[in-house]
C-alpha positions in Angstrom: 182.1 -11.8 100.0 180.1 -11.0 102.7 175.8 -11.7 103.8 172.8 -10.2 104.8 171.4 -11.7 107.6 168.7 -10.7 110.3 169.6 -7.6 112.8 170.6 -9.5 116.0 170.3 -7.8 119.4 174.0 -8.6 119.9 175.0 -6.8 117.0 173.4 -3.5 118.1 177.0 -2.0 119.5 178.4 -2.4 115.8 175.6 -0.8 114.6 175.4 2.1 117.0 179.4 2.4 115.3 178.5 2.3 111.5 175.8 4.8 112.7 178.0 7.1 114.0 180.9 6.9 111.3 178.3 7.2 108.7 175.9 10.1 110.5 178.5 12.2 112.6 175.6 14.2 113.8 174.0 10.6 115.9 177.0 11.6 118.0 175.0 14.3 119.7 173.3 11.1 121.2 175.1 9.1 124.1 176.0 5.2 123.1 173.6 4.6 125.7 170.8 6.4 124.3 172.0 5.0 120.7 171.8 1.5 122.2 168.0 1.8 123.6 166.5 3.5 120.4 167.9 0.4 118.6 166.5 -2.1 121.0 163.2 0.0 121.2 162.3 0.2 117.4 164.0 -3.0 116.2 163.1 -5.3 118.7 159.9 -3.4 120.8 157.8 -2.0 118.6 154.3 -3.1 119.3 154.0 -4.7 115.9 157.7 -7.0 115.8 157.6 -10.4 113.8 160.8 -12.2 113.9 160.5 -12.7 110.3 159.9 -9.5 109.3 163.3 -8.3 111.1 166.0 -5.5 110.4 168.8 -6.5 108.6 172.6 -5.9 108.6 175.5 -7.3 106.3 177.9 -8.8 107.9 181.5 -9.8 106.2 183.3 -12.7 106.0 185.2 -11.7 109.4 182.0 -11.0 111.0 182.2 -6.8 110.8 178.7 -5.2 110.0 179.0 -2.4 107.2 175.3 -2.8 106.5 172.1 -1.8 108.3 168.6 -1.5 107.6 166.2 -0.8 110.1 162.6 -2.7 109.5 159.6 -1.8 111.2 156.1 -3.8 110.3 153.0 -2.3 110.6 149.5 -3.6 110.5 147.1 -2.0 107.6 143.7 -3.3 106.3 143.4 -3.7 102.5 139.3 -4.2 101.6 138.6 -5.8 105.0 141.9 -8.3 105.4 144.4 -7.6 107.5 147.5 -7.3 105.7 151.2 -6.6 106.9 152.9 -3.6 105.6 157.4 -3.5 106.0 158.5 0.1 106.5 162.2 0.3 105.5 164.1 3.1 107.0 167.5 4.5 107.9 169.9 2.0 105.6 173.7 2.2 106.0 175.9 0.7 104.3 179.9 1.5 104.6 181.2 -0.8 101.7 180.0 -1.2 98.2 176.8 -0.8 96.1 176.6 -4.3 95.8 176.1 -4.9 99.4 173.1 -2.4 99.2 171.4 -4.1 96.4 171.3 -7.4 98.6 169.8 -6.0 101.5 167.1 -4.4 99.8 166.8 -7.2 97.7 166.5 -9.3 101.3 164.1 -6.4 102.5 161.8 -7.1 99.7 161.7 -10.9 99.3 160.4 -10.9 103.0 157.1 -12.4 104.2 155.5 -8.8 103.8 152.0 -8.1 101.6 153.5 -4.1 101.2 157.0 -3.0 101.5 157.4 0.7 101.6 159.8 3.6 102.5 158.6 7.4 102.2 162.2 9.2 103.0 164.2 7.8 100.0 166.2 9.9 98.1 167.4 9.3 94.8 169.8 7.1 94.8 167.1 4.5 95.9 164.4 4.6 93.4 166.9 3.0 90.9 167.2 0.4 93.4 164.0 -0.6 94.0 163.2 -0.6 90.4 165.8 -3.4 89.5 163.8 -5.3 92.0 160.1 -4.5 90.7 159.4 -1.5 92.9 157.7 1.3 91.5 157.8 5.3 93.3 154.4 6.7 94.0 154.6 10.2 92.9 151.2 11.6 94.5 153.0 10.3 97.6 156.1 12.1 97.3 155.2 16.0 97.0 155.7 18.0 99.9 154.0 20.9 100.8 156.2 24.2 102.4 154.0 27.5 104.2 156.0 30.0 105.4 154.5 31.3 108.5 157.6 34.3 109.2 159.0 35.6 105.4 161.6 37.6 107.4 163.0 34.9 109.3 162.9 32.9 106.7 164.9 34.7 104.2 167.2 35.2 106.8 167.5 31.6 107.6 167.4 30.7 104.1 170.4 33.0 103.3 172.5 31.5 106.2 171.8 28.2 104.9 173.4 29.4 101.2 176.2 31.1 103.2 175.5 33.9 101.5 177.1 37.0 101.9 174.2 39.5 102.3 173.8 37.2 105.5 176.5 38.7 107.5 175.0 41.9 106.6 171.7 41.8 107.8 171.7 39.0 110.4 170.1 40.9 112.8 167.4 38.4 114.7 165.9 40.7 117.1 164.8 43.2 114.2 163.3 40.4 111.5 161.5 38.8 114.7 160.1 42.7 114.9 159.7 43.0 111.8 157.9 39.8 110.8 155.4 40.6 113.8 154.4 43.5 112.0 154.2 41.8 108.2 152.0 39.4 110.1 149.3 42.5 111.6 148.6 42.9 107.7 145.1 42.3 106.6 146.0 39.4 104.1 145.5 35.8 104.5 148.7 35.2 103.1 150.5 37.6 105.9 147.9 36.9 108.8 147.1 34.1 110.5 143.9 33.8 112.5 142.6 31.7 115.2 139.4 30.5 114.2 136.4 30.3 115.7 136.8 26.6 117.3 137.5 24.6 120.3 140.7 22.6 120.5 142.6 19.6 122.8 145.3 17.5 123.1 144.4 14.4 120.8 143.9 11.4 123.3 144.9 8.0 121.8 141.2 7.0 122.2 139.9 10.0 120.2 141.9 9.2 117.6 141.3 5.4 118.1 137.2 6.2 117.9 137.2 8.5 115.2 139.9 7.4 112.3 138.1 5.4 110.3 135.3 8.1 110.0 137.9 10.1 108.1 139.2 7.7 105.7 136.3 5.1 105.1 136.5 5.5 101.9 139.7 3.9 101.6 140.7 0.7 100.5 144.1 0.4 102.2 144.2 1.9 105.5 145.9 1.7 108.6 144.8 -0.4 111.9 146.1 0.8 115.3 145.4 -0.5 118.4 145.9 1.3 122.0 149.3 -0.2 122.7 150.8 0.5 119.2 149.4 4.4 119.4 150.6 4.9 123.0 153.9 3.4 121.8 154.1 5.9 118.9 153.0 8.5 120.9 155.3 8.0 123.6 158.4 7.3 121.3 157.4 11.0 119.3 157.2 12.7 122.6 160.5 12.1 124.2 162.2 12.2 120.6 163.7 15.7 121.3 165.4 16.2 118.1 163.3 17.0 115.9 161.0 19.5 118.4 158.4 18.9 120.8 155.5 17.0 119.8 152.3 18.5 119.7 148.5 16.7 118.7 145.6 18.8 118.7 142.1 17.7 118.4 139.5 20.4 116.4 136.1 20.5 117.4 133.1 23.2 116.4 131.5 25.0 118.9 128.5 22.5 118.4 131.7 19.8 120.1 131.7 18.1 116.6 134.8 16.4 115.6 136.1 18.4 112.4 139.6 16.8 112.6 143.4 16.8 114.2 147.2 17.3 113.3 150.3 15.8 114.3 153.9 18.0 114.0 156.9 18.6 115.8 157.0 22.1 116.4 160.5 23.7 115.9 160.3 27.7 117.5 162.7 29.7 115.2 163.0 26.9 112.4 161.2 24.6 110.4 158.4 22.2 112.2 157.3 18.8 110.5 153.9 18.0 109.9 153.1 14.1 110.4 149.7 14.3 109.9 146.5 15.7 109.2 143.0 14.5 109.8 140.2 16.2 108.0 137.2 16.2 105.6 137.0 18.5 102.7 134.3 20.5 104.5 136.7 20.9 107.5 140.0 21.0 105.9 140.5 24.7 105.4 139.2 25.4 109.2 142.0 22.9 110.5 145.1 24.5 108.0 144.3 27.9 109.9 144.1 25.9 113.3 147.2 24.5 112.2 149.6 27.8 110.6 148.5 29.8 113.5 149.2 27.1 116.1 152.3 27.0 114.8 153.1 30.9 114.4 151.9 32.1 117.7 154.4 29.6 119.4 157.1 30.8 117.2 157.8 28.4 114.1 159.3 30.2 111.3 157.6 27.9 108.3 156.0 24.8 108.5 156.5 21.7 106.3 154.3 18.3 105.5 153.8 15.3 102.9 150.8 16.6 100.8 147.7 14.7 100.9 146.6 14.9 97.1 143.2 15.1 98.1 144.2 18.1 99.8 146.1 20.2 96.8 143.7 22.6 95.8 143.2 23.9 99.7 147.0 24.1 100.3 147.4 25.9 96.9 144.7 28.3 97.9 146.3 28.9 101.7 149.6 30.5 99.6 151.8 27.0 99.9 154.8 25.9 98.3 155.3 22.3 96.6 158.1 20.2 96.3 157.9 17.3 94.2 160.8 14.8 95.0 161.7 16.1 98.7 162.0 12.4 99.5 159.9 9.5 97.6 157.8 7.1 98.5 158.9 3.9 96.6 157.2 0.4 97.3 157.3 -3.1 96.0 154.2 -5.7 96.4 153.2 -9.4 94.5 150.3 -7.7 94.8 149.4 -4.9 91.8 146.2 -4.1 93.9 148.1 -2.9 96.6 150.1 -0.6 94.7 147.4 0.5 92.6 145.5 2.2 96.0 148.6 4.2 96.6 148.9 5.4 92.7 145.2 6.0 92.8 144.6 7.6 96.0 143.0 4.9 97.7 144.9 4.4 100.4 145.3 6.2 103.8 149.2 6.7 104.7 150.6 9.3 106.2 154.0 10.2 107.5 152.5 8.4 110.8 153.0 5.2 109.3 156.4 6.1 107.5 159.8 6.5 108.2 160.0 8.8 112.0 163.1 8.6 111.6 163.4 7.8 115.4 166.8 6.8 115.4 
């Protein structure tokens, strides 16, 4: 019978093995790379508590077949400052049991909020037996596709179809799709609009957030170092595509907002954020889809802001309920209650990045 215990810096070279025996693609990335994106989240992210730690589960012979990675982050709940857990990339390489006492050690931590936003569906079973609860408005995900050749090419390789092998011809959608997208509909055509746009800085964003989401009760509290740090980590994460923040302004120099995604040319990009009002929101979705079109993304993808669903529906976007779930677990039914009513400010930004 084995333990869960705190994630030691020693044990990071078992680790960096369960991760590649259990996610053969990590061994695209050299042990040394493995090693520092384990030291750098786990232990030197700008908001580490020692008690709020990663976790593994270690046998009785002293092998780790269990991992959890922990990141806390710092959020303000109706003028406190509260401490929210994000749990993200578990791995476990023995039985259920030994996943049920991690998370079960996860969420009898020190936390006010524990939280992970990338759970499939195995976990929400999981965090039920242990009083969590999945917040649905939290866990639809919004599709536009910015190419419809491409895609349906893309999409039928991914099936392995067999009309695939027939009509994979790259060159000709890419020609193709730059005609569909010359046709005078806003489904087919994306714009640039009439706007002045720059790289986010860390103290734009650091000035204006809380102008966007003063309304909410529960919302996030960042300070230069932890944004650089974020920033910095998202920018040499090459995986996933190159980062890209842009700032929106009118041409009166007004502030109408800003988005966060890894742009992906011929695939998929990931949207981690966007900053708007609802007078502004439709100007920075065009900002946004033709960003991301004229440098070559094929669709884009993002975690719907429910406050956001009738302008996404109306810009021809796809949901998908269930993608991944948010599922969290509090003592304190006011905290959950924000994120089930909306109340809260929490994007993918303050989720699982996935970073290693």
């Amino acid at each position: 019978m084995g333990k869960v215990r705190t994630f030691n810096i020693q044990d990071i070279p078992q680790v960096i093995d369960l991760n590649i025996r259990l996610f053969p693609g990590s061994s695209g990335l050299s042990r040394e790379k493995q090693e520092f994106l384990f030291a750098e989240v786990c232990f030197r992210n700008p908001w580490y508590h020692p008690d709020i730690s990663s976790l593994v589960y270690e046998e009785n012979d002293g092998r780790v077949t269990g991992f959890l990675c922990v990141v806390p982050r710092h959020f303000s709940f109706n003028g406190q400052t509260i401490t929210v857990a994000v749990g993200q990339h578990i791995m476990v390489d023995r039985t259920a049991l030994a996943s049920l006492q991690i998370f079960k050690k996860f969420l009898d931590g020190p936390q006010d909020l524990s939280i992970t936003d990338m759970a499939i569906d195995l976990a929400k079973p999981i965090w039920g037996r242990f009083g969590g609860t999945t917040i649905y408005t939290h866990s639809i995900y919004w599709r536009r596709v910015l190419r419809p050749l491409s895609f349906a090419s893309s999409f039928l390789k991914k099936e392995k179809s067999i009309l695939h092998s027939f009509i994979n011809i790259n060159p000709l959608w890419t020609t193709l799709d730059s005609i569909v997208n010359r046709i005078p509909s806003e489904m087919l055509h994306f714009k640039l609009p009439n706007v002045i746009s720059e790289e986010l800085s860390t103290n734009e964003f650091l000035q204006n957030l809380h102008h966007f989401d003063k309304d909410k009760k529960l919302f996030p509290v960042y300070t230069a170092d932890s944004l650089n740090w974020l920033f910095t980590r998202l920018t040499q994460e090459g995986r996933f595509g190159v980062f890209q923040k842009t700032l929106v302004r009118d041409t009166d120099n007004k502030i109408l907002g800003w988005y966060l995604y890894n742009l992906k040319p011929k695939g998929r990009s990931e949207v981690l954020q966007i900053i708007a009002r609802k007078d502004s929101i439709n100007t920075i979705l065009d900002h946004l889809f033709y960003n991301a079109w004229k440098k070559g993304s094929i669709e884009l993808c993002g975690r719907l802001d429910p406050q956001f669903t009738k302008e996404f529906g109306n810009k021809y976007s796809l949901f998908m309920p269930g993608r991944n779930w948010m599922l969290a677990h509090s003592k304190h039914p006011e905290l959950i209650n924000a994120l089930h009513t909306n109340e809260a400010h929490h994007t993918r930004l303050e989720g699982d990045l996935w970073f290693l």
